[in-house]
N, C-alpha and C positions, 0 to 999 in steps of 0.2 A: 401373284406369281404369273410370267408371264414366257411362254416358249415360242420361241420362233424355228422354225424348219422350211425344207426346201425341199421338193425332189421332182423327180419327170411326170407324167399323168400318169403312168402307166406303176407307179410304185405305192399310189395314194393310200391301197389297201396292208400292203407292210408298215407303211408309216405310221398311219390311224393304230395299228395293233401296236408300236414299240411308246406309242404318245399315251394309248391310253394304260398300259404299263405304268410308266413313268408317271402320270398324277394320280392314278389310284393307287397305286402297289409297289410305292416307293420305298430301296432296303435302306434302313439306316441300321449300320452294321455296329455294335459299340463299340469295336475300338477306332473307327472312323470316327463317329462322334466323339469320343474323348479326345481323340490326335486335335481334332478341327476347334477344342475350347478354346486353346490361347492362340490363334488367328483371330477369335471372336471381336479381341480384345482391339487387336490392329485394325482389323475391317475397320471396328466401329471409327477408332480414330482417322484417320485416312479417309472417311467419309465423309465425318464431321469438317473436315478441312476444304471441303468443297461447298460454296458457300451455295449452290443451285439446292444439295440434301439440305442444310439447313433451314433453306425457303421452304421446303415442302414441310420438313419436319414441323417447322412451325404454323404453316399455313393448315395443314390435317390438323393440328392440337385446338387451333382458333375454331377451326371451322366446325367442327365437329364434337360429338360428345358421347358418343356410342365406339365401338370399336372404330370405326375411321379414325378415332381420335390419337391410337396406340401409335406407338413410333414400329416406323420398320425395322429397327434394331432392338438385340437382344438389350435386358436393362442389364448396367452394371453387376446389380447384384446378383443375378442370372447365371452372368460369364462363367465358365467350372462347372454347374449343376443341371446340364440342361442332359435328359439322356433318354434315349434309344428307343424307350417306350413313351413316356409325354412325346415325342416328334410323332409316331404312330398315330397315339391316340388326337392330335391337333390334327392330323391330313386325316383320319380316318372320320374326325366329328366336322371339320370345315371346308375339306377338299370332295365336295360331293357333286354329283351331275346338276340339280337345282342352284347352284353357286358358280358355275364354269358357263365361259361362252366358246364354242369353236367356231372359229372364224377364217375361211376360205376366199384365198384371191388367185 
């Protein structure tokens, strides 16, 4: 996951508080999450069709064999069942400060 932002110097400390919001105390509302399953299905396709995600896709499966190995897309069988609380609990177990870099230019 990766967020890019922009502002004046004089804003850094508003920004810093809505950034750190947003990776740790993210809402996923369920009917958002239900609306958002059958896009799942398009994303994925439309992704697929770009042969640069393909390279990666399969470049992380070769390379790797621990989680780097996961595809960045929901699996098939996934698509419809994904809800509101697994999303919680995945940011709340993997989205942690020891796993984040903040990076300033």
């Amino acid at each position: 996951m990766a967020y890019t932002v922009e502002c004046l110097r004089g804003d850094v400390d508003i920004l810093m508080e809505f950034l750190l919001n947003v990776t740790t105390a993210p809402e996923f509302r369920r009917w958002e999450v239900a609306d958002l399953q059958s896009q799942l299905r398009i994303d994925k396709a439309v992704a697929f069709h770009n042969p640069q995600a393909r390279v990666i896709e399969n470049l992380h499966s070769a390379a790797y064999r621990n989680a780097l190995a996961n595809s960045l897309y929901c699996p098939d069988y996934r698509i419809g069942k994904v809800t509101s609380e697994e999303l919680h609990y995945f940011v709340q177990n993997h989205f942690t400060s020891a796993r984040m870099a903040l990076i300033g230019l």
